[in-house]
C-alpha distance (Angstrom), angle and dihedral (degrees) to the residues before:
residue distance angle dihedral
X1 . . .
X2 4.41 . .
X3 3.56 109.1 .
X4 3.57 121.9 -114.4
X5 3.83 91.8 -106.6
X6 3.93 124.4 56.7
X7 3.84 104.5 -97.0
X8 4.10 94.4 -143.1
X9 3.63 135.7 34.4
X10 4.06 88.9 -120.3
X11 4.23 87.9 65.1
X12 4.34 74.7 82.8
X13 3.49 94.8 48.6
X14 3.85 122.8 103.8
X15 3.75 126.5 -95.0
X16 3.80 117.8 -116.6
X17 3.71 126.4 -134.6
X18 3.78 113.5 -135.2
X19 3.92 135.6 178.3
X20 3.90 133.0 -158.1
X21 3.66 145.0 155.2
X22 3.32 129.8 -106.0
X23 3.56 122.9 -80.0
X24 3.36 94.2 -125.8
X25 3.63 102.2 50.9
X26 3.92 130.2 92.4
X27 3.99 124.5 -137.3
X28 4.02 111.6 -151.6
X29 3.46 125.6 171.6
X30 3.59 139.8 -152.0
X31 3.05 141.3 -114.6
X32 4.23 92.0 -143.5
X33 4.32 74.3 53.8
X34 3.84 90.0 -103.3
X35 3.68 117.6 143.5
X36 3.76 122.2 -136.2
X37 4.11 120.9 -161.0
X38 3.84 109.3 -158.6
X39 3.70 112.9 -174.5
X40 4.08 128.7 148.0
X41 3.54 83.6 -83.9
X42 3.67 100.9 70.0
X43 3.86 132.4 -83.7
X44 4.12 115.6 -63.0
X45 4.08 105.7 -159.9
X46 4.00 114.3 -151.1
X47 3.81 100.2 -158.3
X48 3.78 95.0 -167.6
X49 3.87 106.1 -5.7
X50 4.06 88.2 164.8
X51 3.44 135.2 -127.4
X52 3.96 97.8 -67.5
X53 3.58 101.5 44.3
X54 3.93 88.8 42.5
X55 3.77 87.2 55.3
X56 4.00 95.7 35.7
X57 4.37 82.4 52.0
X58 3.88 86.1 45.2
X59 3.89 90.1 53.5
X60 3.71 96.1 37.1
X61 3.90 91.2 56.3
X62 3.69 86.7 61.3
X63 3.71 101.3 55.1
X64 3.97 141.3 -64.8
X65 3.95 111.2 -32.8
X66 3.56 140.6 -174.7
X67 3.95 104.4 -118.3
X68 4.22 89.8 -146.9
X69 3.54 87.2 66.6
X70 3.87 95.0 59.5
X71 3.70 112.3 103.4
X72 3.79 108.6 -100.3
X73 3.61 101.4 27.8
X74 3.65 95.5 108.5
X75 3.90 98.2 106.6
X76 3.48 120.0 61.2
X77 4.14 99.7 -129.0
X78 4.43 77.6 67.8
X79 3.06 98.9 49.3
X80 3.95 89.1 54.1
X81 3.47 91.9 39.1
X82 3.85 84.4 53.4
X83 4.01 97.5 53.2
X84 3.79 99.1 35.8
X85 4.59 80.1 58.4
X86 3.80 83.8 52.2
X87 3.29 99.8 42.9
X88 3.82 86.8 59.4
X89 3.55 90.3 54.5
X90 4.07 92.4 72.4
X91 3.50 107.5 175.6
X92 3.23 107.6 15.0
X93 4.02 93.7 66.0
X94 4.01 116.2 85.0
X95 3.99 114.0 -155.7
X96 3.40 113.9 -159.6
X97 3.93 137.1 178.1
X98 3.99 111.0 -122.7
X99 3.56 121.4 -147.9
X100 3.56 116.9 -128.2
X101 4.09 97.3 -131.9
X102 4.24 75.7 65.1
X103 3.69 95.9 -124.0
X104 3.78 133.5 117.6
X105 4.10 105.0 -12.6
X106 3.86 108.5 -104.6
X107 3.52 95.2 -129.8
X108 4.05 131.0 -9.5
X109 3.96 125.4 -169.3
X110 3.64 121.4 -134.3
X111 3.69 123.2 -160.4
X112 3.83 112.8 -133.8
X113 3.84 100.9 -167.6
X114 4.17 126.2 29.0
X115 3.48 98.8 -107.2
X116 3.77 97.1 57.8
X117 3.70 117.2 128.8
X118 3.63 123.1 179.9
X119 3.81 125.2 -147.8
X120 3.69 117.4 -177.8
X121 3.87 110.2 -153.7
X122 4.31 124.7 -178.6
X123 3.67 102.0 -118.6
X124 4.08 105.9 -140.5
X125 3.42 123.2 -103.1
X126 3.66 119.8 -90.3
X127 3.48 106.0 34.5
X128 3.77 132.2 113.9
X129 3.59 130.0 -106.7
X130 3.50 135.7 -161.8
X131 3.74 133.9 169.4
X132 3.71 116.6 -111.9
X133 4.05 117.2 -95.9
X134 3.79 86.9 -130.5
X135 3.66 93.3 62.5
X136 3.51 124.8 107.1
X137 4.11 129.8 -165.4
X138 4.06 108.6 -158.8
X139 3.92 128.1 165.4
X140 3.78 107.7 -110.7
X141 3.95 85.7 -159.7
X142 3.83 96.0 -110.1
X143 4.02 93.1 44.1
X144 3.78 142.2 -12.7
X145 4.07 122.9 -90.9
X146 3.63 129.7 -167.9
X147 4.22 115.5 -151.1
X148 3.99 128.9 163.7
X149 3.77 121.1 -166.1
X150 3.87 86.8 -132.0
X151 4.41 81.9 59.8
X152 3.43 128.1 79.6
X153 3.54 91.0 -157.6
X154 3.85 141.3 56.1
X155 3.73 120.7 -150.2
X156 3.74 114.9 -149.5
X157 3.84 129.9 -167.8
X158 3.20 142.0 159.8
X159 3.43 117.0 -157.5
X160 3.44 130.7 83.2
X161 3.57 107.0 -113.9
X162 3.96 101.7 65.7
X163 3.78 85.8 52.7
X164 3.69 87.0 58.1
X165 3.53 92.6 49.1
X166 4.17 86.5 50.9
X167 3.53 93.8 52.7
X168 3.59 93.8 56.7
X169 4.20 90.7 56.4
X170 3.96 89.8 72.1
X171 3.71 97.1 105.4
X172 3.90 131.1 14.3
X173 3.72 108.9 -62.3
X174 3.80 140.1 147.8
X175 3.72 122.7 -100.9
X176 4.21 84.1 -125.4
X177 3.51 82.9 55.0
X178 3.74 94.7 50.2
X179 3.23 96.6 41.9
X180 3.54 100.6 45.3
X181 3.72 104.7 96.0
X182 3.75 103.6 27.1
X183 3.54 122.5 113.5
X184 3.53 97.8 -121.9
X185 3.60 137.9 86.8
X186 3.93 118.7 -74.3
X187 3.98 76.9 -131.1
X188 3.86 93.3 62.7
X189 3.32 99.8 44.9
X190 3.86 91.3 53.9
X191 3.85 83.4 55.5
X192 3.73 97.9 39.9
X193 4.24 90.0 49.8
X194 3.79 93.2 40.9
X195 4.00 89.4 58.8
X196 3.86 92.5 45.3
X197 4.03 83.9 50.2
X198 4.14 85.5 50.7
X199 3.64 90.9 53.5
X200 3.66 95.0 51.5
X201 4.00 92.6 -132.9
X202 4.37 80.3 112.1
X203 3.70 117.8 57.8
X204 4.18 120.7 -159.0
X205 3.43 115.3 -139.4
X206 3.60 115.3 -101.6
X207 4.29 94.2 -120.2
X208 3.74 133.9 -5.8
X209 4.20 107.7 -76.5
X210 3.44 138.4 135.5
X211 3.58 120.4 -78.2
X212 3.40 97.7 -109.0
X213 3.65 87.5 52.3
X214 4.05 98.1 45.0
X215 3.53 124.0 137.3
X216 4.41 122.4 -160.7
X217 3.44 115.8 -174.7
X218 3.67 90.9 -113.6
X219 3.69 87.7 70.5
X220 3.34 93.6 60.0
X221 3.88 98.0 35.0
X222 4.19 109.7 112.9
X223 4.04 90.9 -161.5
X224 3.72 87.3 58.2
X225 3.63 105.0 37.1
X226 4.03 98.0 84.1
X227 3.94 91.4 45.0
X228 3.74 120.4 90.4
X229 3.66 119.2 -157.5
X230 4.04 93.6 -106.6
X231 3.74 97.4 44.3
X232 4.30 89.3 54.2
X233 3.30 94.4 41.1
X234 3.66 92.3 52.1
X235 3.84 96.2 44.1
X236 4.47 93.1 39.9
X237 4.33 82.7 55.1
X238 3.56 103.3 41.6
X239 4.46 95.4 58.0
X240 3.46 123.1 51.0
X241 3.85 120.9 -119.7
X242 3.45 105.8 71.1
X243 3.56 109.9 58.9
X244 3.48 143.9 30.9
X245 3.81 109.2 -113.8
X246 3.48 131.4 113.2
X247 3.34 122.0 -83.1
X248 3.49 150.7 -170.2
X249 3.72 137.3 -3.2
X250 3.86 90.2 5.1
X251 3.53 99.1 129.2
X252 4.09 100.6 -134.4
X253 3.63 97.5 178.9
X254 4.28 100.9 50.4
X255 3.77 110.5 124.5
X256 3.85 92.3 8.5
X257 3.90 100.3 67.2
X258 4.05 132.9 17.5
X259 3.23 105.7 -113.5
X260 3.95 120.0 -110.7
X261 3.87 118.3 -97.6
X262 3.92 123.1 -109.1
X263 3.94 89.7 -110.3
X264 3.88 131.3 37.6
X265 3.80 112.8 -119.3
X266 3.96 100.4 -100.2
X267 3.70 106.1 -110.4
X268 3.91 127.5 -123.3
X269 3.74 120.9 -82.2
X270 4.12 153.0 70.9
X271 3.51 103.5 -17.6
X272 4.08 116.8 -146.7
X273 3.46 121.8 -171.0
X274 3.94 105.3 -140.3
X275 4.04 114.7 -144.6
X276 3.74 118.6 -105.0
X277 4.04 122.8 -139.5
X278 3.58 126.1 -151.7
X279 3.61 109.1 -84.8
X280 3.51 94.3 -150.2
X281 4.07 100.8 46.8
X282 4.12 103.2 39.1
X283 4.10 107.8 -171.5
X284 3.61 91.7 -116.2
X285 3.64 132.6 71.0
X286 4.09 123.6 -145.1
X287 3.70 140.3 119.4
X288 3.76 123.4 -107.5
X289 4.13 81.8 -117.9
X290 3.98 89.6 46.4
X291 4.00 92.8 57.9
X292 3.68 95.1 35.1
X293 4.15 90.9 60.5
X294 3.84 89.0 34.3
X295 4.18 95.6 53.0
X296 3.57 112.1 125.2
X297 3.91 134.2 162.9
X298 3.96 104.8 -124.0
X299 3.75 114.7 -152.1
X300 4.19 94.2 -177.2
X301 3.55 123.8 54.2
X302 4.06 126.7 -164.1
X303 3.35 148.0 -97.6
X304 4.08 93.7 -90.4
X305 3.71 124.9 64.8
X306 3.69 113.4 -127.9
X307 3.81 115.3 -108.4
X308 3.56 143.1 -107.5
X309 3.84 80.3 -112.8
X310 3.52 97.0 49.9
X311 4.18 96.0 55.0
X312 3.59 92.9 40.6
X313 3.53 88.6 59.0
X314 3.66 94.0 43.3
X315 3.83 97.6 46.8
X316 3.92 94.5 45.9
X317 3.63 92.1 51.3
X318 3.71 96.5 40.3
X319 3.49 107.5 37.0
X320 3.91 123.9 3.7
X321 3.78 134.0 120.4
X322 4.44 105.7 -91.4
X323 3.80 90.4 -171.8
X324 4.04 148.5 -18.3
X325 3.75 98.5 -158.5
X326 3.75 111.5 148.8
X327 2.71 157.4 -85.9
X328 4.18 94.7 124.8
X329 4.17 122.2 -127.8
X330 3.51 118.7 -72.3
X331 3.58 153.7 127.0
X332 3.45 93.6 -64.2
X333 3.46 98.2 35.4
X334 3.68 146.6 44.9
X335 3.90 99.4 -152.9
X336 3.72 128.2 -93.3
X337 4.10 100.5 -81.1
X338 4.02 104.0 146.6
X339 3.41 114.8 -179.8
X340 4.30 136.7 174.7
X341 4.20 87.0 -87.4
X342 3.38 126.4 56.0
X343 3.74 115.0 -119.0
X344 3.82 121.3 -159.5
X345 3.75 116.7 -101.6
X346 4.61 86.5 3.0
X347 3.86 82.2 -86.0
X348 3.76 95.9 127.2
X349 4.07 98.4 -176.4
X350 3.45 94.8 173.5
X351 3.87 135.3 106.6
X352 3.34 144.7 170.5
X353 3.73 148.5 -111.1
X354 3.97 127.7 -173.5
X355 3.80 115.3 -154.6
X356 3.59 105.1 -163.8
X357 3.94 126.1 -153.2
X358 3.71 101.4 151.0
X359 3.76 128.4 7.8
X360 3.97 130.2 137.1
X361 3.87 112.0 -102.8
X362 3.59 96.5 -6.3
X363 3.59 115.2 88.9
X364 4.12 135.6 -130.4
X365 3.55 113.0 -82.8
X366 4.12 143.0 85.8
X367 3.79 114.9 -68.6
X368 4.00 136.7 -174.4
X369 3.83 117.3 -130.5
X370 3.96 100.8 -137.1
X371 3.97 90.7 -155.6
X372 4.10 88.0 -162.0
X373 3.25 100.2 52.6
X374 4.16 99.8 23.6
X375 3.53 93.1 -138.9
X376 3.80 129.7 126.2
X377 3.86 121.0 -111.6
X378 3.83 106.5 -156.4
X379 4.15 105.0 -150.3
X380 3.86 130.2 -144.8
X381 3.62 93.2 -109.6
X382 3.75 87.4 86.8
X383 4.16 129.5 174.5
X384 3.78 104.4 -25.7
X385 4.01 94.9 61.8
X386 3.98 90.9 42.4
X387 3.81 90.9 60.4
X388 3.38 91.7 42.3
X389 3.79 92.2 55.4
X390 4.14 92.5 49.0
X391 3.28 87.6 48.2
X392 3.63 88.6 61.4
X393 3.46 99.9 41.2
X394 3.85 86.7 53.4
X395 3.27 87.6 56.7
X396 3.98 101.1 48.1
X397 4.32 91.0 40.9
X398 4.11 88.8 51.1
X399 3.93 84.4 -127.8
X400 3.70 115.5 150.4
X401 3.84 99.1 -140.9
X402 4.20 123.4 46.8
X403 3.92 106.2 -97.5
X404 3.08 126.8 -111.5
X405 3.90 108.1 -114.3
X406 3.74 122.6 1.9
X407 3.97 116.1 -166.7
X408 3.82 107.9 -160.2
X409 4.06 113.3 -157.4
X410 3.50 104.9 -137.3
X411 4.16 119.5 -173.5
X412 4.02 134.1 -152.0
X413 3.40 93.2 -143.9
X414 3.29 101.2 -168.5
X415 4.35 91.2 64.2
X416 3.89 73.9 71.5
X417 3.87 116.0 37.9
X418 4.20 89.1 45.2
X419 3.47 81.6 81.1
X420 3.84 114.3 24.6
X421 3.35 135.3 49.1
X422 3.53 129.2 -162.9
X423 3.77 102.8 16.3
X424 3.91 102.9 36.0
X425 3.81 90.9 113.4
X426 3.58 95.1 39.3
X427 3.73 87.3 53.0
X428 3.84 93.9 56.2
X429 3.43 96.4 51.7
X430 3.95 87.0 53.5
X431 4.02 82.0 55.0
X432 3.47 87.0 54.0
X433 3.78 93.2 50.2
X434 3.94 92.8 47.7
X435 3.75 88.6 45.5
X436 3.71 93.6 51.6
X437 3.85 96.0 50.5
X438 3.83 90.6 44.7
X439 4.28 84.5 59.9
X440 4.00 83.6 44.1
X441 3.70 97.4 63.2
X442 4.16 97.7 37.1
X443 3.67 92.4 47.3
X444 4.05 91.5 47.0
X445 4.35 87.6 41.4
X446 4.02 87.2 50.1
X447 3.92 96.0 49.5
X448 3.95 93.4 -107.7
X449 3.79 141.6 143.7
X450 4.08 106.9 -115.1
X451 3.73 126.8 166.7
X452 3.64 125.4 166.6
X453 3.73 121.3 -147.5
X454 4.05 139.4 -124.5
X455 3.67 96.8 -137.8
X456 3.78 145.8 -20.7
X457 4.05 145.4 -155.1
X458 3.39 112.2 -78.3
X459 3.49 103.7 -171.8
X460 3.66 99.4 42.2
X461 4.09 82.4 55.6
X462 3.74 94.7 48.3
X463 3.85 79.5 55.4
X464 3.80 104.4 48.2
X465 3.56 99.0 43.9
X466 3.53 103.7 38.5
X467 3.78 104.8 -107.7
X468 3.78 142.1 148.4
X469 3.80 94.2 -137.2
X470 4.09 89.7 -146.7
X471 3.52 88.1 69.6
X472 3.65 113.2 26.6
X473 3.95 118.2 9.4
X474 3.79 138.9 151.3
X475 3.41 114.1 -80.8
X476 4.04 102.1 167.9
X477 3.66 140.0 7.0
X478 4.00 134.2 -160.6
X479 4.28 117.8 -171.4
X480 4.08 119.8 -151.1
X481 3.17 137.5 179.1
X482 4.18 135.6 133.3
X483 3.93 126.1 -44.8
X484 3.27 114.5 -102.2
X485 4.06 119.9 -109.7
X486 3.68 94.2 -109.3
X487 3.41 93.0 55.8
């Protein structure tokens, strides 16, 4: 905790203003003396930036800088010349709050997107402050960042007393009372809170009040109202065009991590070879329009237990392994490992569990779905974890009797996120989705009771099937059994 007092004489000293580029972007110039800016945004070409803003670029490229200290900035119609060029730059200028001891910057803003432009503004005295809901503080490793995916900017730091100064923007408070105990200047933390405010990430209540009485326009705001701060974070990171991280095929994990292979090793246990149909003469009769316009999700299921027959059918059609063919794993490529669905990038990371309650000749228990072979591999966990796991599923359908067979998707996320980054998660839950309406239309076209469900228990799978959730966990499940009589 700061002490009350400032713990050096330079906590008095003035804050320094200081401008770079971002770390990410490239300075070239010309021969003809233009300038050109290349960043992942595109290349910006200065045709005749002149000799202070060339040398002001120059300087910025190398790290933050004071802008009096570039040559030529000694009368003031430069100097505006200078920051109206920047200024035009948008997001490919970082502004960032010097310390006066001339270390580490206390706090520097990074534009996310090009057309960024940051413009710091004193908030008056008195009012309350409070940092946005959408905001998030994470360690980078080497320093601590705070981003929103309402911002288009992050601000990084790394030193300790900004984050103090963060942590004290949780609930409505003044910026004396913020302030108040830091050991920095009052000064600074004017600066460092009127940045934040630029950014967005702190919100200024709408009048004076009580803080129990406060009111941010994000209380008030109906476009923000049915988001929570997971759900937007999740859907601002996992599409492009409103941030800056990488994204895409960029594969983050090549020469850190062996990639996974096509096919999980096939766990220990009772093997049962599942019966195959005749692909080319199914036992039931409907049109792809038919079972599209008949598709319901059955919560009931009937007197007679679906057979042996039934769920081979079902799984083979659904779910199994069409070919291996090469080429083999590698950088390039994920290994040949086509299946019914489509799976984004041929990665197919997910696999599948059967929880069996009721089904004829196969008894109760947890079982792996060997998509090579189509067999069942009954696993150790046995009865216990299989009621456990219909009880659950009960429980998440609304159903007032356990089902009779839950499948639970699981994924190997990293088959996935070795090559993408950004959307890799988002992209196995689409799998999931594609996965479940594939086990919609069989289960309709074969005369049985389907329902896929919203959400599951992902420790109590972990647990049944033998898992380290961090690397392989349920991410969807889908109950079956037979239609009811009245149906």
């Amino acid at each position: 905790m700061p002490s009350d007092q400032p713990s050096d004489s330079s906590s008095s000293a003035p804050w320094i203003k200081l401008w770079s580029l971002r770390e990410d972007t490239l300075l070239e110039q010309l021969d003809d003396g233009a300038v050109m800016l290349r960043s992942h945004w595109g290349d910006l070409h200065l045709p005749q930036p002149g000799t202070v803003l060339t040398e002001a670029l120059r300087r910025m490229s190398l790290g933050p800088v004071q802008l009096e200290n570039v040559p030529g900035t000694g009368e003031l119609r430069s100097r505006l010349g200078l920051l109206a060029a920047l200024q035009r730059l948008g997001g490919l200028v970082v502004r960032s709050i010097g310390a006066p001891d001339g270390e580490e910057p206390l706090l520097s803003v990074v534009p996310t997107a090009l057309g960024a432009r940051l413009d710091p503004v004193p908030v008056p005295a008195g009012l309350l402050l409070r940092l946005s809901r959408f905001a998030a503080l994470r360690s980078t490793g080497r320093g601590s960042l705070l981003e929103s995916p309402l911002s288009p900017f992050r601000a990084v730091f790394t030193r300790p007393e900004v984050g103090w100064l963060i942590a004290s923007l949780g609930g409505p408070v003044t910026l004396e009372r913020a302030a108040e105990r830091l050991p920095i200047a009052r000064a600074t933390a004017d600066a460092l809170i009127a940045h934040l405010i630029a950014t967005g990430m702190v919100e200024v209540a709408e009048q004076p009040a009580r803080a129990h009485q406060a009111r941010f326009p994000e209380d008030r705001d109906p476009a923000l109202l049915p988001w929570s701060h997971h759900d937007l974070r999740f859907h601002w990171s996992s599409r492009p065009g409103l941030h800056d991280q990488p994204f895409g095929a960029t594969y983050p994990l090549r020469g850190r991590q062996d990639r996974l292979p096509p096919l999980k090793p096939v766990p220990p246990g009772t093997r049962i070879p599942l019966p195959r149909p005749d692909p080319e003469k199914p036992g039931w009769e409907a049109s792809l329009a038919e079972v599209l316009d008949q598709r319901r999700s059955v919560r009931r299921h009937g007197p007679r237990p679906v057979t042996l027959q039934q769920l081979g059918e079902l799984l083979h059609r659904a779910l199994r392994v069409r070919g291996t063919g090469s080429p083999a794993p590698s950088d390039d490529h994920p290994g040949t490992n086509s299946r019914p669905y489509p799976s984004g990038g041929a990665c197919a990371e997910l696999e599948f569990y059967l929880t069996v309650g009721r089904c004829a000749d196969l008894d109760p228990g947890v079982y792996y779905y060997d998509p090579l072979g189509h067999a069942l591999v009954r696993l150790a966990s046995g009865t216990p974890p299989a009621a456990t796991l219909l009880r659950e599923a009960q429980s998440g359908a609304g159903m007032t009797a356990p089902p009779d067979l839950l499948l639970t998707m699981t994924a190997r996320f990293a088959r996935v996120s070795w090559k993408y980054s950004g959307l890799s998660y988002a992209l196995t839950l689409k799998h999931v989705g594609v996965v479940q309406q594939t086990l919609y239309l069989l289960t309709t076209g074969m005369g049985l009771a389907g329902c896929a469900l919203g959400t599951g228990d992902t420790s109590l799978s972990a647990e049944a099937f033998g898992l380290d959730w961090r690397v392989e966990s349920a991410v969807g499940e889908f109950i079956l059994g037979s239609l009811p009589e009245d149906r």
